[in-house]
C-alpha positions as CSV (number, residue, x, y, z in Angstrom):
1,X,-89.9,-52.4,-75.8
2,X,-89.1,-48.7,-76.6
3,X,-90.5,-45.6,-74.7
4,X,-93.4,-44.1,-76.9
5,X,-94.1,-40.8,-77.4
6,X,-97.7,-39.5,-75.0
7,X,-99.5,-37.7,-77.4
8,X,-101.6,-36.7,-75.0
9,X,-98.8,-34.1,-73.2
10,X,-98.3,-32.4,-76.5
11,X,-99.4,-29.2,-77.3
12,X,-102.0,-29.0,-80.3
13,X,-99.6,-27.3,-82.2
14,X,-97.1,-29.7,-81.6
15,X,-99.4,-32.4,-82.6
16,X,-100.2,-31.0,-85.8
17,X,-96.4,-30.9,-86.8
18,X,-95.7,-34.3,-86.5
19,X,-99.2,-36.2,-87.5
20,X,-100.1,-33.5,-90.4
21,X,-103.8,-31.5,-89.9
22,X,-105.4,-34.7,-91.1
23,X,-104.5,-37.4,-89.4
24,X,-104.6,-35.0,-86.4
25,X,-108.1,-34.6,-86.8
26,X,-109.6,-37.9,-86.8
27,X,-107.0,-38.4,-83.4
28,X,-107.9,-35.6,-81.4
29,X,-111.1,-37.1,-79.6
30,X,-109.2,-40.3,-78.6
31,X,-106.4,-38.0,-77.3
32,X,-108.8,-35.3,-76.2
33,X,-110.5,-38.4,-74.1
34,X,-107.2,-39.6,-72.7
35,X,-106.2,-35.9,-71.3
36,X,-109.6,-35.3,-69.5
37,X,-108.8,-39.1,-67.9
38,X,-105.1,-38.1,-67.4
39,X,-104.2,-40.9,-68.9
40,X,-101.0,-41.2,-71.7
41,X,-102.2,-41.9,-75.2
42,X,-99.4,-43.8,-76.7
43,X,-97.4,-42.1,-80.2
44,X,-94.4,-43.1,-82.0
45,X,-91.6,-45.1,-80.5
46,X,-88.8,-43.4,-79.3
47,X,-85.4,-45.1,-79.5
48,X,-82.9,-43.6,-77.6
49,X,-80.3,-45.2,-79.7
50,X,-80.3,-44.2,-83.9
51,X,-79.0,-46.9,-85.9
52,X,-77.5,-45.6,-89.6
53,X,-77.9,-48.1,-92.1
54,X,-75.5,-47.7,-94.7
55,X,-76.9,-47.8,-98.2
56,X,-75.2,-48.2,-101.6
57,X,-75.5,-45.6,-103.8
58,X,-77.6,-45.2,-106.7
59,X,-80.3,-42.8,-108.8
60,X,-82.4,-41.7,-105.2
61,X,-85.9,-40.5,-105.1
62,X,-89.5,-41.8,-105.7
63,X,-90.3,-39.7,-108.2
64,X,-88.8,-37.2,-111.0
65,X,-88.6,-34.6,-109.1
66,X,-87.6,-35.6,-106.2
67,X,-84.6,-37.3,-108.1
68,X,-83.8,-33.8,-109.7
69,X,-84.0,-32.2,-106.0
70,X,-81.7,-34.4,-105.0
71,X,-79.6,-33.9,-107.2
72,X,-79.2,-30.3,-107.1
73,X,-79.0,-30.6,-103.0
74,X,-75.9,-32.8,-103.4
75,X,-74.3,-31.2,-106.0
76,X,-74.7,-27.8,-104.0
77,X,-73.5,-29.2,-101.2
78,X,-70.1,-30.8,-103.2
79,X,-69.9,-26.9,-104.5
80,X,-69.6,-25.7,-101.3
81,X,-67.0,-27.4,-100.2
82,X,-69.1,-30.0,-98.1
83,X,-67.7,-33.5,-97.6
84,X,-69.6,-36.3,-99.1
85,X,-70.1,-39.6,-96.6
86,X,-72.3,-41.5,-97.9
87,X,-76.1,-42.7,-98.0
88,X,-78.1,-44.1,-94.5
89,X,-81.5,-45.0,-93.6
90,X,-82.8,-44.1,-90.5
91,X,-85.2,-46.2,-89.0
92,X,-86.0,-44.3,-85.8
93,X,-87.2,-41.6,-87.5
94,X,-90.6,-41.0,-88.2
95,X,-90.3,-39.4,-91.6
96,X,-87.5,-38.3,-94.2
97,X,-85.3,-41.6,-93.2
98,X,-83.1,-41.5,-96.1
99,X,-79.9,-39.1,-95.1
100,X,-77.4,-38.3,-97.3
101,X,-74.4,-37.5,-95.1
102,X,-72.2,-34.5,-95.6
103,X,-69.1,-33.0,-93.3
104,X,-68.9,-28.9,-93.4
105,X,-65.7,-27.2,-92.0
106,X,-65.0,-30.1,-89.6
107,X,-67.4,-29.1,-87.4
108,X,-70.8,-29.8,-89.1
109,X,-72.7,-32.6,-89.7
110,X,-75.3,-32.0,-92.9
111,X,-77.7,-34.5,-94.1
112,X,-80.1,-33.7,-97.0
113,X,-83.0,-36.1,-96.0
114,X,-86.1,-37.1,-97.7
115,X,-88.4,-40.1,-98.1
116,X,-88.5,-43.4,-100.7
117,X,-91.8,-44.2,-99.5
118,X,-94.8,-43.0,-101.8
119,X,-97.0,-41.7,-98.5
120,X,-93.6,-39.3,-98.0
121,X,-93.2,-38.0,-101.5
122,X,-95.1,-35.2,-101.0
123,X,-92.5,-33.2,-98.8
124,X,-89.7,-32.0,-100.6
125,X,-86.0,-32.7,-99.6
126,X,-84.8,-30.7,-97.1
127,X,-81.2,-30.2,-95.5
128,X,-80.1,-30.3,-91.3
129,X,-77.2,-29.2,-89.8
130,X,-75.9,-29.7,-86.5
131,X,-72.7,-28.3,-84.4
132,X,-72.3,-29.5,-80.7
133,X,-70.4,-26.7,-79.1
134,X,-67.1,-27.3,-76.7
135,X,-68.0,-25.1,-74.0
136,X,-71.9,-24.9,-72.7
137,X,-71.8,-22.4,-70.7
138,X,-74.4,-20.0,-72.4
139,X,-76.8,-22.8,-71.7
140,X,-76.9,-24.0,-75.1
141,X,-75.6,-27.8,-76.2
142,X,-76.1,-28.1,-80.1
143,X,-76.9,-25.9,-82.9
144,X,-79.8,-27.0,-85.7
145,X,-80.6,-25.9,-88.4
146,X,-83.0,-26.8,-90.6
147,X,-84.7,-26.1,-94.1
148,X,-87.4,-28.1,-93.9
149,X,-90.8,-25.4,-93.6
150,X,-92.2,-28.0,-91.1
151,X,-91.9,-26.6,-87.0
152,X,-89.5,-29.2,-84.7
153,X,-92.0,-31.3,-83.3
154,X,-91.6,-32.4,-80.4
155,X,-90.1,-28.8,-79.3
156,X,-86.3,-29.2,-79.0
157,X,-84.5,-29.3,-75.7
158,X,-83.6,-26.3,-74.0
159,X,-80.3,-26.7,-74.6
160,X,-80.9,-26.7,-78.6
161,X,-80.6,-23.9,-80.5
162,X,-82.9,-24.5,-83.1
163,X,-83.8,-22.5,-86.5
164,X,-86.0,-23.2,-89.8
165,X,-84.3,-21.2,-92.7
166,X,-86.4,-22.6,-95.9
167,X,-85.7,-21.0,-98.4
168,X,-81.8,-21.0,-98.4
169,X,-79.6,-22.3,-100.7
170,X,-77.1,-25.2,-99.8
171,X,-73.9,-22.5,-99.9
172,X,-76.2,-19.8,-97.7
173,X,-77.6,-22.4,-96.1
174,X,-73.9,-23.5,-94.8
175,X,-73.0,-20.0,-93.9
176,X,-76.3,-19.0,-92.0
177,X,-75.8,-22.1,-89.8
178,X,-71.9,-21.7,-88.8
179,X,-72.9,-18.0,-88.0
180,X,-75.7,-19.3,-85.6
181,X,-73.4,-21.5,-84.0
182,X,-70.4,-18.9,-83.7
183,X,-72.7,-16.9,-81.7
184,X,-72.6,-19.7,-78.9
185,X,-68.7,-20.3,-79.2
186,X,-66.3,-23.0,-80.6
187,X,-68.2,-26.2,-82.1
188,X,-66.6,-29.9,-81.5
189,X,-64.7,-31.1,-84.4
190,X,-65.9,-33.6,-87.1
191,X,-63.5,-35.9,-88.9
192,X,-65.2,-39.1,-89.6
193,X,-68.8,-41.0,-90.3
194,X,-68.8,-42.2,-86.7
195,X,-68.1,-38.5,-85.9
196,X,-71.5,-37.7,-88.3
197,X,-73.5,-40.1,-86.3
198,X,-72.3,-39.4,-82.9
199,X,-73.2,-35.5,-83.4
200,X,-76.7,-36.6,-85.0
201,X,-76.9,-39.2,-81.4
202,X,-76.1,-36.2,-79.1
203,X,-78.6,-34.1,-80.5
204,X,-81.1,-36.9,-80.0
205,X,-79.9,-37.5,-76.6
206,X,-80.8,-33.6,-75.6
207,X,-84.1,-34.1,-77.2
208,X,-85.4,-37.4,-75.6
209,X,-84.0,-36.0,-72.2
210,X,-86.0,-32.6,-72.0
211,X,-89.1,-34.5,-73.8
212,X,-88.6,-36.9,-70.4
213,X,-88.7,-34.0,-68.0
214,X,-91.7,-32.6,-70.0
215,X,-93.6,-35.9,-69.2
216,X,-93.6,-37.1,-73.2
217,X,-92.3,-40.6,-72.9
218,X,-93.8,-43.2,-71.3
219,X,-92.7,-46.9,-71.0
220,X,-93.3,-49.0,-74.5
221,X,-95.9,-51.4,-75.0
């Protein structure tokens, strides 16, 4: 089986990021419970492996406007000179598994992401973009950005520089995150879909390692 996430080492705020105020609510005194017993309380699965299902194309989105966000994300994205690489689900995740993947100056990997399932229609669309970076000697791995309003939850690894820039457009969007990563020096190049995934794996990899040393993961079961 897959580690699991303990919810019971997460901060509340942390919490309330990934479950939503509600459903965070009616868990706290289960989780509460397990931290005064210093026992885990079991969360998502965490896969150290994605796996990118590759979907054919076709009119995404659950509703009308998410179809119409989509759209627009895409089409942005094609204005900007982004590379187009195709659709994936995501099953690892544990929201927004639809990714539509995107290459930006051979160093980027973009992918708009949303949800087909009716319980994750409510968030909008939102774009990522991650640059791992040749040399790491400021300390820093990987670059993320995101425009999704929602706080990383768990926090990112140390070694992640991570932002939330909502309300950007898809060209600004592009230009705020290569800035960000310039900062740290020279990002690995892109060329390929296995090049998308593998920067989307490393940036997974940083995460589930510092979320180990923090005492999140526990053995599945």
């Amino acid at each position: 089986m897959p580690p699991r996430l303990n919810l019971a080492a997460l901060t509340g705020e942390e919490l309330e990021a990934l479950l939503g105020p509600g459903q965070t609510q009616r868990l706290l005194p289960d989780i509460s419970a397990a931290r005064l017993a210093t026992r885990p309380y079991p969360g998502p699965t965490l896969p150290e492996a994605l796996t990118f299902e590759a979907l054919q194309e076709r009119d995404w989105g659950g509703t009308q406007d998410v179809t119409r966000r989509l759209r627009a994300l895409r089409a942005d994205l094609d204005a900007a000179g982004a590379v187009p690489l195709g659709v994936y689900y995501v099953p690892a995740l544990p929201e927004a598994r639809h990714q539509s993947a995107h290459l930006d100056h051979q160093d980027t990997a973009v992918a708009v992401r949303w949800s087909e399932t009716p319980e994750g229609q409510e968030g909008a669309p939102f774009l990522q973009a991650v640059s791992l970076l040749r040399d790491r000697a400021s300390g820093i791995a990987a670059v993320l950005t995101s425009t999704s309003p929602m706080p990383f939850a768990p926090t990112l690894s140390e070694e992640v520089d991570g932002a939330q820039l909502p309300t950007l457009g898809a060209a600004e969007f592009l230009a705020a995150h290569r800035a960000r990563s310039a900062r740290h020096g020279r990002a690995v190049k892109l060329s390929t879909e296995a090049d998308w995934q593998r920067a989307w794996q490393a940036l997974r990899a940083l995460n589930l390692s510092a979320w180990q040393r923090r005492g999140l993961v526990i053995d599945g079961a």
